[in-house]
Backbone as JSON, one array per atom type, in Angstrom:
{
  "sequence": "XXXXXXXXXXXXXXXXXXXXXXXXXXXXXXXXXXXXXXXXXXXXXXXXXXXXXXXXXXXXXXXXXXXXXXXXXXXXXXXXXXXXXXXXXXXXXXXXXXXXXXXXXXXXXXXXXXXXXXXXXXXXXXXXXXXXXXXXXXXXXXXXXXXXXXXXXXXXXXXXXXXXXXXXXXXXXXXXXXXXXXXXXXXXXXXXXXXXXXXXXXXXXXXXXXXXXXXXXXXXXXXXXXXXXXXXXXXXXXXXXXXXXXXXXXXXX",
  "N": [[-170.84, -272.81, 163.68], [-173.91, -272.53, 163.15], [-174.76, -273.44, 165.06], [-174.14, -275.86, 166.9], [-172.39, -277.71, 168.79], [-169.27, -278.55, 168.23], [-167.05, -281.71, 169.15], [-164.18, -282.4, 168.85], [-162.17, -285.2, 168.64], [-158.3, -285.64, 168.27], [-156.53, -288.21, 168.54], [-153.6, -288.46, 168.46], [-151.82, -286.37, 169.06], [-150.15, -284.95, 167.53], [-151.05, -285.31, 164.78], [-152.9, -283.08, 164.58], [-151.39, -281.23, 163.59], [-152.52, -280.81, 160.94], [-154.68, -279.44, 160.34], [-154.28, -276.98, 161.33], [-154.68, -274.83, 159.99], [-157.46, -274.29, 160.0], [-158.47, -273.85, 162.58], [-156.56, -271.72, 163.54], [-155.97, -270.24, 161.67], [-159.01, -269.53, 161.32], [-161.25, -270.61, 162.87], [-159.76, -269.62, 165.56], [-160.07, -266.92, 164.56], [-162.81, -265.7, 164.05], [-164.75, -264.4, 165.69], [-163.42, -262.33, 166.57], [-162.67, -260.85, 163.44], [-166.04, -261.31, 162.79], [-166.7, -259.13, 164.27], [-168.07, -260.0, 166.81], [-170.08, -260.61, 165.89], [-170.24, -263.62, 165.76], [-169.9, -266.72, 166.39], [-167.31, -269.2, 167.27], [-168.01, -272.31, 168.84], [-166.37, -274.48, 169.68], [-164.86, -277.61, 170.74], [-161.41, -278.64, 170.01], [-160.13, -281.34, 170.65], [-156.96, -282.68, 171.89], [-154.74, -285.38, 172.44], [-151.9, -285.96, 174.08], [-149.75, -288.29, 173.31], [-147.11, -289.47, 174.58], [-144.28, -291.17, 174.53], [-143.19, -295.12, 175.13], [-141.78, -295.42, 172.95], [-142.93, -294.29, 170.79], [-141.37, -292.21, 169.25], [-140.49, -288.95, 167.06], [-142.72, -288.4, 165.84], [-145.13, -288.94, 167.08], [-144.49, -288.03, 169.56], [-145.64, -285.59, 170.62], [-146.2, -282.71, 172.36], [-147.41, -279.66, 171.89], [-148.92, -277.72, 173.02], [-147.86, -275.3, 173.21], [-148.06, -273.75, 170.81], [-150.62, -273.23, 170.27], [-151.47, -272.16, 172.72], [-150.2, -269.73, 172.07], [-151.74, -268.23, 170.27], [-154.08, -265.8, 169.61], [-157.37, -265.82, 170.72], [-158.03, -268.21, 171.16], [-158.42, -270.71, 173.53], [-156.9, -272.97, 176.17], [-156.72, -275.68, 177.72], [-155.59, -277.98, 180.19], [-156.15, -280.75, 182.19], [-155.29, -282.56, 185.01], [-156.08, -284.44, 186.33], [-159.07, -286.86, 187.17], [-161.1, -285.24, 187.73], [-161.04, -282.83, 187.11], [-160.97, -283.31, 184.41], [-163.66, -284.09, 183.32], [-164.67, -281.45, 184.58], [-163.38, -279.55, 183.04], [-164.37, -280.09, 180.69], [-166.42, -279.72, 180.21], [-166.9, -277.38, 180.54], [-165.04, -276.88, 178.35], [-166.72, -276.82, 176.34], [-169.31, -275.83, 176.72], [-168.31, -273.24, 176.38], [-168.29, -270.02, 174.36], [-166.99, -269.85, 172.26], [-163.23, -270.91, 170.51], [-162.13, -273.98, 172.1], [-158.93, -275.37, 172.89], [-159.03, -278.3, 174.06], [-156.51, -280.0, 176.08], [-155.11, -283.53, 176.71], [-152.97, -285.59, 178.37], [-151.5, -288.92, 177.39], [-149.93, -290.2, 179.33], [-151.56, -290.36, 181.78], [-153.74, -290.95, 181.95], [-154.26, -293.45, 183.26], [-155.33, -292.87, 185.66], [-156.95, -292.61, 189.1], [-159.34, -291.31, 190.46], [-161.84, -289.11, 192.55], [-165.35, -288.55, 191.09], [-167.81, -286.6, 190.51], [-171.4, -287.48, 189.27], [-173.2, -285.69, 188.85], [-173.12, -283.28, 186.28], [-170.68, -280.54, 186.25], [-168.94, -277.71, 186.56], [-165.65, -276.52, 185.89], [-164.02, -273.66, 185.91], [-162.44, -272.1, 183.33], [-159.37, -270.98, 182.81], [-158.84, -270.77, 185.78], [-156.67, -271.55, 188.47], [-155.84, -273.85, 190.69], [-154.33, -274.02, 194.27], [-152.39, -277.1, 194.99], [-150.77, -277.9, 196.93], [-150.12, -276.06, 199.84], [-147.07, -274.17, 200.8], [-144.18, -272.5, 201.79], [-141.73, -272.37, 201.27], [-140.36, -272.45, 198.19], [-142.41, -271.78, 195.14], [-144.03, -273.71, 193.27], [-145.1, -274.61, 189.97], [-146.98, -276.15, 187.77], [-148.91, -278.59, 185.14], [-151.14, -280.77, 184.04], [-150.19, -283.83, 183.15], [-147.4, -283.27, 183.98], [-147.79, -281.63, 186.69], [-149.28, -283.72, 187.88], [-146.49, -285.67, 188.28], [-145.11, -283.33, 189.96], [-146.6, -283.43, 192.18], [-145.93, -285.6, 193.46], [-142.63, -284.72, 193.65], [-142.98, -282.89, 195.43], [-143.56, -284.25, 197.74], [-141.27, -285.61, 198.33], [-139.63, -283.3, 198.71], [-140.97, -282.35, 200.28], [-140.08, -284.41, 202.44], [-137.29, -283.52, 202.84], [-136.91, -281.21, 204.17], [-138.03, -278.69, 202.9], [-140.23, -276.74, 202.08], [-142.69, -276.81, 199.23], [-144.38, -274.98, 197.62], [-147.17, -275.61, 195.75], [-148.4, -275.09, 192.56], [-151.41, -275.92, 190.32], [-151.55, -275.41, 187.14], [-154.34, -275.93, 185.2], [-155.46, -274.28, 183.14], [-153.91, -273.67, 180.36], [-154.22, -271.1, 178.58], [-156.31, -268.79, 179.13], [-153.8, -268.26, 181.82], [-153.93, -268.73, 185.24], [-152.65, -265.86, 186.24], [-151.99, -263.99, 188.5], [-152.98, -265.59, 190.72], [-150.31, -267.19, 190.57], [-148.24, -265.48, 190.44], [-149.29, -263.95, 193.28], [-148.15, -266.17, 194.88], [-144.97, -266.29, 194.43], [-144.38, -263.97, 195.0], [-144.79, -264.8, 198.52], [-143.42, -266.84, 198.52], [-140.68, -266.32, 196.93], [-139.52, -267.71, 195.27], [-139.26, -269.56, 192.09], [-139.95, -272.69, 190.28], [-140.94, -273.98, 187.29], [-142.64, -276.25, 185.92], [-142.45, -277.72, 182.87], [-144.6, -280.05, 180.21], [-143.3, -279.3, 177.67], [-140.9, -278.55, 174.88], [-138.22, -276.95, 176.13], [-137.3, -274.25, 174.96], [-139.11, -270.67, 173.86], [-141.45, -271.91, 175.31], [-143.78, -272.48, 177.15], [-143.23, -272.64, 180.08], [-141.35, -270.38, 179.97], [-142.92, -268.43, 179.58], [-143.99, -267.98, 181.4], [-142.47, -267.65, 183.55], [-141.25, -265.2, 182.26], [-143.36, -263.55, 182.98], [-143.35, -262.89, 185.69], [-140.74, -262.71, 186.3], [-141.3, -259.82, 184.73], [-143.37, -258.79, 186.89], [-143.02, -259.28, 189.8], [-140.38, -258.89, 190.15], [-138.84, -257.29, 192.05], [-139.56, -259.33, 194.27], [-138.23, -261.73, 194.14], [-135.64, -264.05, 195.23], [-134.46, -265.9, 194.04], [-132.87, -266.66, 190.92], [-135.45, -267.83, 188.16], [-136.03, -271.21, 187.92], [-136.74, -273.96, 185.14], [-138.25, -276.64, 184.48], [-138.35, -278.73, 181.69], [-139.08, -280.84, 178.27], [-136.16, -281.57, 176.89], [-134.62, -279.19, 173.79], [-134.88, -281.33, 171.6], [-136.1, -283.77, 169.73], [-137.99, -286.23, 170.43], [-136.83, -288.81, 171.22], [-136.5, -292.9, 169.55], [-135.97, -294.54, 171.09], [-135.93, -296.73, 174.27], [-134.09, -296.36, 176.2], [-133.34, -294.1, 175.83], [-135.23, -292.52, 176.15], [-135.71, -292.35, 178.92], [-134.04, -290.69, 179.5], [-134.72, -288.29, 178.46], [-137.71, -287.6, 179.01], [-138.57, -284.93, 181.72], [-138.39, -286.34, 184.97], [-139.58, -286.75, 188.75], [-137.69, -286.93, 190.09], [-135.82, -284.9, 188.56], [-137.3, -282.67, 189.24], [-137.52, -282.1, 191.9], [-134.85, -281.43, 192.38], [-133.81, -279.32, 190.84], [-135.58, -277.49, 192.45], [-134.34, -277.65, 194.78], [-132.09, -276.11, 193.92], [-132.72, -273.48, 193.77], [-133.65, -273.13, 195.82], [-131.6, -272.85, 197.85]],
  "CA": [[-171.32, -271.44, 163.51], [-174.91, -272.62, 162.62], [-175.55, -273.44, 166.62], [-173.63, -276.4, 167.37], [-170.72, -277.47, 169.93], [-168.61, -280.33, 168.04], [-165.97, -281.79, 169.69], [-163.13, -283.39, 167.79], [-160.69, -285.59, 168.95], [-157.02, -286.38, 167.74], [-156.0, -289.19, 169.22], [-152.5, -288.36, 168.54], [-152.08, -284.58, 169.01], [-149.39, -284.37, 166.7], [-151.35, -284.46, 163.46], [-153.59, -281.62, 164.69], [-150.57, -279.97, 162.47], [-153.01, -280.8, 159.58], [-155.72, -278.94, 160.94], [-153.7, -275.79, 161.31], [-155.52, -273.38, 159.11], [-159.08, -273.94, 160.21], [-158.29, -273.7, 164.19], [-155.74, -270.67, 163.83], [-157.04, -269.11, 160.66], [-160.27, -269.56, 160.59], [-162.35, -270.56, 164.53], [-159.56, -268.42, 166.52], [-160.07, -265.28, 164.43], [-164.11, -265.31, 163.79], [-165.81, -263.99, 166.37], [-163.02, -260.89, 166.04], [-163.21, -260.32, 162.06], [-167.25, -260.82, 162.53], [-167.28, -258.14, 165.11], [-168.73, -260.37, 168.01], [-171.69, -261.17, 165.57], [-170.63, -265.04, 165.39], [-168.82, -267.6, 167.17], [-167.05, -270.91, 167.05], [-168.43, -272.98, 170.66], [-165.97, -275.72, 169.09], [-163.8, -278.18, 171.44], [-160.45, -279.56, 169.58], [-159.8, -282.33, 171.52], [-155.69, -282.81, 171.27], [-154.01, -285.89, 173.36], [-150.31, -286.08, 173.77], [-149.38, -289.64, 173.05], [-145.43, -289.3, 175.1], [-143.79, -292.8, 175.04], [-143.47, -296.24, 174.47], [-141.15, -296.06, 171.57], [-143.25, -293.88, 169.65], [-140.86, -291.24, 168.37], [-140.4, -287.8, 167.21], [-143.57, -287.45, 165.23], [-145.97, -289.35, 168.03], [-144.93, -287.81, 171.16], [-145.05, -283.97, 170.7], [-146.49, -281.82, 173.24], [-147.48, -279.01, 171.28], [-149.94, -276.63, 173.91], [-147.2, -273.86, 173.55], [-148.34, -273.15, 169.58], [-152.01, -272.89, 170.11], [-151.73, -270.46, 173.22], [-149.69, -268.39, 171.55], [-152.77, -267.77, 169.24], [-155.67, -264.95, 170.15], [-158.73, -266.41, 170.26], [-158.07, -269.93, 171.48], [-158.53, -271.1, 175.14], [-156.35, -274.07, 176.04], [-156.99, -276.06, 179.29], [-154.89, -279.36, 180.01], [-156.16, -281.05, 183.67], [-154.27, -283.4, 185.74], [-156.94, -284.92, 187.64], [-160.35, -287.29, 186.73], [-162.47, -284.69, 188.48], [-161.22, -281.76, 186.33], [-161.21, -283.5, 183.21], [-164.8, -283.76, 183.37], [-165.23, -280.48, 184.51], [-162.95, -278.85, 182.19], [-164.23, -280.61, 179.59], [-167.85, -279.62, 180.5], [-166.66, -276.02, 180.14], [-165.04, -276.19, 176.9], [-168.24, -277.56, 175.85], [-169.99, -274.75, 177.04], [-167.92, -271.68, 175.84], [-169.0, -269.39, 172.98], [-165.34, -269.86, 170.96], [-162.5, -272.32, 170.54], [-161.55, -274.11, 173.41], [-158.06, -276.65, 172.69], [-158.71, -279.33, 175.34], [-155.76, -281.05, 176.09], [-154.82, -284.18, 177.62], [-152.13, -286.77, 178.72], [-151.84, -290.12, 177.88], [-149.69, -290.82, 180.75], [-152.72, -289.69, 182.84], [-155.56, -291.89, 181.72], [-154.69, -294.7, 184.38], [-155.34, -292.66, 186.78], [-158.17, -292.91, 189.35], [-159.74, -290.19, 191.62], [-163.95, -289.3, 192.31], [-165.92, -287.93, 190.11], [-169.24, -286.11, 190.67], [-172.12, -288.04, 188.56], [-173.83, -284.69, 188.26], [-172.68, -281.72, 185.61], [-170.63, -279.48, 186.93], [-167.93, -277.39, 185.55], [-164.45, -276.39, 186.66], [-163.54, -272.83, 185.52], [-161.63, -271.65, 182.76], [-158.16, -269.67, 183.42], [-158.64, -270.87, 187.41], [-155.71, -272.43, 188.37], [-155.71, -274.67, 192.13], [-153.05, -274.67, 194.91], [-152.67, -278.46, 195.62], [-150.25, -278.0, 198.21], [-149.4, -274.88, 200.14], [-146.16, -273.99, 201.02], [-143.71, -271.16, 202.19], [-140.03, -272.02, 200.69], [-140.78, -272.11, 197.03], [-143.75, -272.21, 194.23], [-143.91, -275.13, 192.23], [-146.22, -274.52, 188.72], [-146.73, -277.14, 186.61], [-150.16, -278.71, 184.47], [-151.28, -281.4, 183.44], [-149.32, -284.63, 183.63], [-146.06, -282.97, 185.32], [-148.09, -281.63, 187.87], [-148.92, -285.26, 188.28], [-145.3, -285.87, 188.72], [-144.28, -282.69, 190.62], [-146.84, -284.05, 193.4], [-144.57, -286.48, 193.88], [-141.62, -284.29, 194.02], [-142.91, -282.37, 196.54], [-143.33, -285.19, 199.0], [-139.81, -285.52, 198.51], [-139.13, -282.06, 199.29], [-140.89, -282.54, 201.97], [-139.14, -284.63, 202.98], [-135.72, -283.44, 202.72], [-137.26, -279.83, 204.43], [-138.38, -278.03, 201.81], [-141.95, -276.53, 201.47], [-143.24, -276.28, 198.68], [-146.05, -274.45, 197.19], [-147.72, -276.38, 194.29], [-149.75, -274.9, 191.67], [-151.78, -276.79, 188.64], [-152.93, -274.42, 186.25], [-155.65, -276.17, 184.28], [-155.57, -273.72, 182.07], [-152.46, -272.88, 180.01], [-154.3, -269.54, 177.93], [-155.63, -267.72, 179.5], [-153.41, -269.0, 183.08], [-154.28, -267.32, 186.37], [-151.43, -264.92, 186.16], [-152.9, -263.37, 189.71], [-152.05, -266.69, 191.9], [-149.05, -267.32, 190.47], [-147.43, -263.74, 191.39], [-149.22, -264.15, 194.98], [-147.49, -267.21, 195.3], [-144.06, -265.9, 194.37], [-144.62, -263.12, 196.36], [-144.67, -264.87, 199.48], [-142.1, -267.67, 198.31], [-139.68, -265.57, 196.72], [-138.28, -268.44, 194.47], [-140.29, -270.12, 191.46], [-139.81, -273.36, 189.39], [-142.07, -274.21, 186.72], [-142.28, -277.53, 185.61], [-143.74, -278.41, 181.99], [-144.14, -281.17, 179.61], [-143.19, -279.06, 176.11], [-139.93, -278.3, 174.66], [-137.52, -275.56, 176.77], [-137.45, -272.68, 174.37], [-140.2, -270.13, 173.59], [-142.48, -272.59, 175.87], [-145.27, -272.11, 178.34], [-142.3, -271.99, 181.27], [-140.11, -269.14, 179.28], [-143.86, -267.37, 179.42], [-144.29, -267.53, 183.16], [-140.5, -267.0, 184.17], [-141.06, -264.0, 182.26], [-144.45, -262.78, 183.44], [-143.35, -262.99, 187.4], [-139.72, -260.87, 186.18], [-141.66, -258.23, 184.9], [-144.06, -257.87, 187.17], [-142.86, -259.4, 190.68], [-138.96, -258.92, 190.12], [-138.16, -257.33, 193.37], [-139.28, -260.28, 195.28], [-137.4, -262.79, 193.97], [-134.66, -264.43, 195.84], [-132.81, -267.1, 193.39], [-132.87, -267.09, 189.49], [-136.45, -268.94, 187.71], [-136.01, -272.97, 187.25], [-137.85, -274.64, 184.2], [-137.77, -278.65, 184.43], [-138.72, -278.89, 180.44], [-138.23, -281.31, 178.23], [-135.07, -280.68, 175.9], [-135.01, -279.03, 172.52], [-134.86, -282.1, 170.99], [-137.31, -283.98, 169.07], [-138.67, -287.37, 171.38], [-136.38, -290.01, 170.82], [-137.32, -294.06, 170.06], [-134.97, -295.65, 172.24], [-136.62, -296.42, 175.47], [-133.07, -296.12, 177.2], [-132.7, -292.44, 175.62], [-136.68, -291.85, 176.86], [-135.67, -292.28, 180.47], [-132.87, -289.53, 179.89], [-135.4, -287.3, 177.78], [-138.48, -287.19, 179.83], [-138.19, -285.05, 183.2], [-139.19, -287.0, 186.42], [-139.6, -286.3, 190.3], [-135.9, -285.96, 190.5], [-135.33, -283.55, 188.01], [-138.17, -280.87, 189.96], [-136.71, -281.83, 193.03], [-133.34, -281.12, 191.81], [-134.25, -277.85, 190.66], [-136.55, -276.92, 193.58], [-133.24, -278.02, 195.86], [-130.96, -275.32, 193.88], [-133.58, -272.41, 193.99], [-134.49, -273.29, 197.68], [-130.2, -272.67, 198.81]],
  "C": [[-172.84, -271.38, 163.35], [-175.69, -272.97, 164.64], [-175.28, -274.57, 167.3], [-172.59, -276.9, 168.21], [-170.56, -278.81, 169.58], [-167.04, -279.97, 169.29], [-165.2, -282.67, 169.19], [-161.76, -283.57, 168.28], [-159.76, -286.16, 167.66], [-156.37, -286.94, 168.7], [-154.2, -289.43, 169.59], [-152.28, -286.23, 168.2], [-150.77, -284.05, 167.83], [-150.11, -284.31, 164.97], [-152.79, -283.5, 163.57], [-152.69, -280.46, 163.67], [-151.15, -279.6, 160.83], [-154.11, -279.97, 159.8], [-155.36, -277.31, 161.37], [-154.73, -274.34, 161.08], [-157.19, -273.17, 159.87], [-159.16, -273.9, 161.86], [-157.68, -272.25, 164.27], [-155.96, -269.79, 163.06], [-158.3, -268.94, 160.96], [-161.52, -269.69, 162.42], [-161.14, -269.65, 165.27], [-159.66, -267.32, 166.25], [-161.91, -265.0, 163.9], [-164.72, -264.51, 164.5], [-165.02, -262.28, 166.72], [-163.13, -259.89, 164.88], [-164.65, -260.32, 162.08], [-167.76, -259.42, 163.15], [-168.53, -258.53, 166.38], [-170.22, -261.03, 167.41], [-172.0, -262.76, 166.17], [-169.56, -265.52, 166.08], [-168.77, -268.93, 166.7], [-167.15, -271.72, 168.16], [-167.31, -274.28, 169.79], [-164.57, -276.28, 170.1], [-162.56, -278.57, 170.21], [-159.52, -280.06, 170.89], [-157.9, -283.07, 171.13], [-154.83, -284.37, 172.36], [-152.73, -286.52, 173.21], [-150.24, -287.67, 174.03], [-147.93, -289.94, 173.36], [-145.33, -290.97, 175.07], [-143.82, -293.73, 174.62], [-143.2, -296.08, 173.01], [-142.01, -295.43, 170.59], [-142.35, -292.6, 168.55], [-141.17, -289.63, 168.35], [-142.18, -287.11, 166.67], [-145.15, -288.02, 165.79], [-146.03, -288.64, 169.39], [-144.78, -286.23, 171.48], [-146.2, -283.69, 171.73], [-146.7, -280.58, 172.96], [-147.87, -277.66, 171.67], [-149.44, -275.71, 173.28], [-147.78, -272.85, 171.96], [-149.21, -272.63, 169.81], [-152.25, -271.89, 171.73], [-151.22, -269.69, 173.22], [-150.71, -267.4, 170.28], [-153.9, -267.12, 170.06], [-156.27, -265.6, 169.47], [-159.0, -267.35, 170.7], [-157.82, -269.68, 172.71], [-157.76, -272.49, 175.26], [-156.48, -274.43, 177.48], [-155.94, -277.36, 179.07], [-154.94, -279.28, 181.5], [-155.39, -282.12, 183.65], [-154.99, -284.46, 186.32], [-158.11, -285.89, 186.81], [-161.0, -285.93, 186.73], [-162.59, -283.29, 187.5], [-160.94, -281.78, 184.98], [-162.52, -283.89, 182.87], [-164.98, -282.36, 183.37], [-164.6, -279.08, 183.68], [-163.64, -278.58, 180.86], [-165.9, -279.87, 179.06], [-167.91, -277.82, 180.07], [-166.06, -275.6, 179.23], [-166.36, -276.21, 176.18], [-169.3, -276.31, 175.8], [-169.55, -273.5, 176.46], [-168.39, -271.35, 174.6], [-167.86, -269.59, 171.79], [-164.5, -270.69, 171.47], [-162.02, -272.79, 171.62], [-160.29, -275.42, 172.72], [-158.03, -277.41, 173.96], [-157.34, -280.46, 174.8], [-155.49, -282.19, 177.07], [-153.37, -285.11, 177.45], [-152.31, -287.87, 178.15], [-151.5, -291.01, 178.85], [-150.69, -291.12, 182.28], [-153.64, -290.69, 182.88], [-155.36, -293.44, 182.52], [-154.79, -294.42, 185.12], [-156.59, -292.57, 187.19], [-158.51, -292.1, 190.54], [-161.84, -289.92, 191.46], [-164.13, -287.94, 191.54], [-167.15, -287.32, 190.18], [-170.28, -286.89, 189.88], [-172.78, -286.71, 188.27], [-172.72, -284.0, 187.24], [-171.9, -280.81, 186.18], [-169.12, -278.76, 186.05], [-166.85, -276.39, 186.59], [-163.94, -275.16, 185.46], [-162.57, -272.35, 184.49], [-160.7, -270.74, 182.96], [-158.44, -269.25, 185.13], [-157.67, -271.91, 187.56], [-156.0, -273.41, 190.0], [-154.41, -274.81, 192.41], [-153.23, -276.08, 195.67], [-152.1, -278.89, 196.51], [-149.99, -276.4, 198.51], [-148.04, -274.79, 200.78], [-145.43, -272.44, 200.77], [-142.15, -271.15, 201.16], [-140.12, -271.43, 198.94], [-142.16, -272.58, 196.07], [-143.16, -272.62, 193.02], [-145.0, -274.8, 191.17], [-145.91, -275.81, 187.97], [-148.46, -277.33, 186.07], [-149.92, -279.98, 184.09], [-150.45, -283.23, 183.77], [-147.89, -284.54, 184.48], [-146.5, -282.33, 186.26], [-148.59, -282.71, 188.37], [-147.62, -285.75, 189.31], [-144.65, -284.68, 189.99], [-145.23, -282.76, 191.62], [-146.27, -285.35, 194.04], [-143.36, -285.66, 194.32], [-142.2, -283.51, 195.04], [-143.15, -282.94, 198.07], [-142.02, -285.41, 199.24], [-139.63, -284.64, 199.11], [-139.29, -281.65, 200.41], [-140.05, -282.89, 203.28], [-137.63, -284.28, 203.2], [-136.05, -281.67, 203.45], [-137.49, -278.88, 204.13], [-139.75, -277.95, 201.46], [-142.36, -275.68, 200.66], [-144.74, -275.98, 197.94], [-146.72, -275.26, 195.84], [-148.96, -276.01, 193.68], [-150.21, -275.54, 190.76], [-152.03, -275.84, 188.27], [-153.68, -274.93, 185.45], [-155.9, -275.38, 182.98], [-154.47, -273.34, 181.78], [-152.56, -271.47, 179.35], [-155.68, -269.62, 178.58], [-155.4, -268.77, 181.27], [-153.57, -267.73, 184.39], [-152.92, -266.76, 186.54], [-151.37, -264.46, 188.14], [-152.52, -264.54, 190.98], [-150.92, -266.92, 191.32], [-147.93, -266.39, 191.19], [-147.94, -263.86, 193.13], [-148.6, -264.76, 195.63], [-145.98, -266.96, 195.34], [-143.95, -264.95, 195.35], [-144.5, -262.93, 197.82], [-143.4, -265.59, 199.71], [-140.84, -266.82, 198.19], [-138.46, -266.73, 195.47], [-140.18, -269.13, 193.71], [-139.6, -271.23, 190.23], [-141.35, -273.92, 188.87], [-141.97, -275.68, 185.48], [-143.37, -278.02, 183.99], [-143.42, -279.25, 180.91], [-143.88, -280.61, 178.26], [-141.6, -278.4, 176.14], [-139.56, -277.07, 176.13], [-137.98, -274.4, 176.26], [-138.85, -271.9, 173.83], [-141.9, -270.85, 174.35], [-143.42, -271.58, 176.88], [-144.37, -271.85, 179.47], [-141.51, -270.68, 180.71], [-141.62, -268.25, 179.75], [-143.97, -266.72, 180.5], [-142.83, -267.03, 184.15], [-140.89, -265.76, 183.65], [-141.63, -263.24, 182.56], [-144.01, -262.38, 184.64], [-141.57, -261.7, 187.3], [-140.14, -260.03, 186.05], [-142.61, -257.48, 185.96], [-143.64, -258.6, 188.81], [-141.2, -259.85, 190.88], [-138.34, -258.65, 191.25], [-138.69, -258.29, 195.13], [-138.84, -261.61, 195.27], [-136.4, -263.03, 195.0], [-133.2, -265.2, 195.47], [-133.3, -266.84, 191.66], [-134.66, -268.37, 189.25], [-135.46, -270.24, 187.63], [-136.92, -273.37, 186.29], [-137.03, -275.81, 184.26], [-138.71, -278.58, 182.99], [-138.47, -280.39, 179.82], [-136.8, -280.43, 177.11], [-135.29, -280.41, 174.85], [-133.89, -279.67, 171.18], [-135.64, -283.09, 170.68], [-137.41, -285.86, 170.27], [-137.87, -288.45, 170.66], [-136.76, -291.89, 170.17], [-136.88, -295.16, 170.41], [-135.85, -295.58, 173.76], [-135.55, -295.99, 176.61], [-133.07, -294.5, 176.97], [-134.66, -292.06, 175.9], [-136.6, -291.73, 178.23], [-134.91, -291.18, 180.68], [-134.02, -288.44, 179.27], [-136.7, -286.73, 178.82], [-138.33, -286.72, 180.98], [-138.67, -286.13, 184.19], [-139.65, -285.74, 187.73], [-138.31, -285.56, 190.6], [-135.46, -285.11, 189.65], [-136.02, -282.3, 188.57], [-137.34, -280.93, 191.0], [-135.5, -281.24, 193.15], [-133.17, -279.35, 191.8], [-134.4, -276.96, 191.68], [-134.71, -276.67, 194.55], [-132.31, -276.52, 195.22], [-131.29, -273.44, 193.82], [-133.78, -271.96, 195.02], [-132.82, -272.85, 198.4], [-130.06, -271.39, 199.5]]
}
């Protein structure tokens, strides 16, 4: 508030739950209770730690809390190129930004600009286009659901594939265009089923692009049940490729 932009990581995004009050009380409601006088430019840096036997209270996936809160901006990229330039633009904003990331993600390897540059807040990218159905996902399962749509490809099935980069505020605006033309929509994300980030967008596209639907929404979630630490019951818990595809396949009939 004095004129700085910290950025504070948790290495394990699940005890960000200690941190509660001063993110959701206190930096997402300032710059409303001051009346625009004052702001919080402050990153919280959150990264989901899924896997490898860590359990229920290591591998949460949390996004869906913190953009259910006014005030807070939440991004989670997929990519090198737009975790730089995401990152570059929480950095930059006048109020809270929750950067999130993967740790499934961080072996991955794509180019990178050496200059500055910054990759939009609440702009989402289509990474494939396609006519049968639109594919949404973020973050590490749009990772994965570029995979499933090579499948789908293959098997004759084109689909549309969106990232949104940003989960609050998400381009609402391509999503509906995309439905629009598709007429079918699965939305693929890495946090519980219920009250999630897919329940948000299934319901945004009913109310407002209902008569061009064709089949019932799909959400590939995971289940609402807490992250197991069996690695045999992590292969059944986490979606894959074949669970979008799956989906995509019973949307697409």
């Amino acid at each position: 508030m004095v004129g700085m932009r910290p950025v504070v990581v948790h290495p394990r995004m699940d005890f960000m739950m200690y941190a509660m009050d001063p993110i959701i009380n206190e930096a997402a409601n300032w710059h409303y209770m001051f009346g625009g006088k004052s702001s919080v430019p402050a990153v919280i840096w959150g990264i989901i730690n899924r896997g490898g036997e860590q359990a229920a209270q290591h591998s949460q996936a949390i996004h869906a809390i913190f953009a259910h809160v006014p005030g807070l901006k939440v991004v989670m990229p997929s990519t090198p190129y737009d975790a730089k330039g995401l990152m570059i633009s929480a950095i930059r904003d006048d109020n809270p930004v929750v950067y999130i990331d993967d740790r499934w993600l961080h072996g991955l390897q794509g180019e990178v600009r050496e200059e500055t540059y910054a990759v939009p807040i609440g702009k989402a990218v289509v990474r494939k286009e396609g006519k049968d159905v639109t594919l949404v996902a973020s973050s590490y399962m749009a990772y994965v659901a570029q995979k499933a749509v090579v499948e789908l490809g293959e098997q004759g099935i084109d689909a549309e594939l969106i990232d949104l980069r940003t989960i609050k505020p998400y381009d609402k605006e391509l999503v509906l265009g995309s439905v629009r033309k598709t007429g079918r929509l699965v939305v693929a994300d890495g946090g519980w089923r219920s009250f999630g980030v897919a329940a948000e967008i299934a319901t945004i596209v009913f109310e407002e692009a209902f008569t061009y639907m064709k089949a019932p929404v799909a959400r590939v979630t995971l289940p609402d049940i807490p992250a197991p630490a069996s690695r045999v019951l992590e292969k059944a818990y986490y979606p894959t490729a074949g669970c979008i595809v799956e989906a995509v396949r019973k949307v697409a009939k």
